[in-house]
N, C-alpha and C positions, 0 to 999 in steps of 0.2 A: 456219690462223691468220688472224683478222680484220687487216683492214688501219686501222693508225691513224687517228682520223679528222684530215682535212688543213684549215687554217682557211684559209675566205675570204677572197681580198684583202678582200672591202666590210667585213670585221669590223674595220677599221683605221679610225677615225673621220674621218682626212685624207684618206686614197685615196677613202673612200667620200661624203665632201662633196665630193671633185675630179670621182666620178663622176656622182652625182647632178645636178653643176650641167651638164656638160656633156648629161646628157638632158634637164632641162628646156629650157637652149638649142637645144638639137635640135629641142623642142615649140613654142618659140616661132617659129622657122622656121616650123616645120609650117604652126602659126596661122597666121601671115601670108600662107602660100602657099596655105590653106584662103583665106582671107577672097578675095586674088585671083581662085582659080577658080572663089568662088561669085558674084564680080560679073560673071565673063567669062559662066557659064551662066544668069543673070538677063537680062544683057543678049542673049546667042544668045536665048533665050525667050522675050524680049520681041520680036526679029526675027523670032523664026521664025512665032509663032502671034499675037503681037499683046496687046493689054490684054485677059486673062480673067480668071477669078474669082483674088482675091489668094492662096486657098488654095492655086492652083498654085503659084504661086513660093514662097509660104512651105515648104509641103510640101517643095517642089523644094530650098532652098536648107536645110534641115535634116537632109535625108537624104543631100547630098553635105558639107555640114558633119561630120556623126556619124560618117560612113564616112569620112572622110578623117583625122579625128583618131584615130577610134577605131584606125585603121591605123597611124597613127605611132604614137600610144603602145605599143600592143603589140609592132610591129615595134624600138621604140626599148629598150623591156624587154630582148627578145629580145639586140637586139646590146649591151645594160647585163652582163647576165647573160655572154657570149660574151668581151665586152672587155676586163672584169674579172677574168677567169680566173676566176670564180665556177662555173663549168659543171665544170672540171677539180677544184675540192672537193667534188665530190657524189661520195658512194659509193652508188654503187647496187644493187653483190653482184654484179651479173649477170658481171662480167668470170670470175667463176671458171668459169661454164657454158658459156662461150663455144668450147670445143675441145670439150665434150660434145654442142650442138647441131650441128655439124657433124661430124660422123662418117657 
């Protein structure tokens, strides 16, 4: 017998504006904490090796920019999905093979 399907908290239009805003403020954090640690590694960059071609720093501070948002967002996804009890509405089948793979 299939298992009913079970509805998402975010299918709730309130819980899911209550969730959403708290990951954009998540993301906003992030920003800020981006923007900081790409002044802190411009400034080390500019101690360590001195005035070189702009392309370093630019390069430099786009590629700890991208990687550090692109981590919060996903990781913020992640704990959206987790938080919300959205993970525990997924049916995914596999529970019923679960005593069959282990034998």
């Amino acid at each position: 017998m299939a298992n009913p399907v079970r509805p998402s908290p975010l299918d709730d239009p309130d819980y899911a504006q209550f969730a959403w805003g708290r990951y954009f403020r998540v993301m906003r954090w992030m920003g800020l904490l981006t923007l900081a640690v790409m002044a802190a590694a411009a400034f080390y960059l500019y101690e360590a090796v001195g005035l070189v071609s702009i392309h370093l720093y630019i390069a430099a501070m786009l590629g700890i920019g991208f990687t550090m948002m692109l981590m919060a967002a996903l990781m913020g996804l992640v704990f959206l999905s987790s938080g919300t009890g959205h993970d525990e509405a997924v049916d995914n089948g596999l529970e019923q093979h679960v005593d069959e793979w282990w034998k």
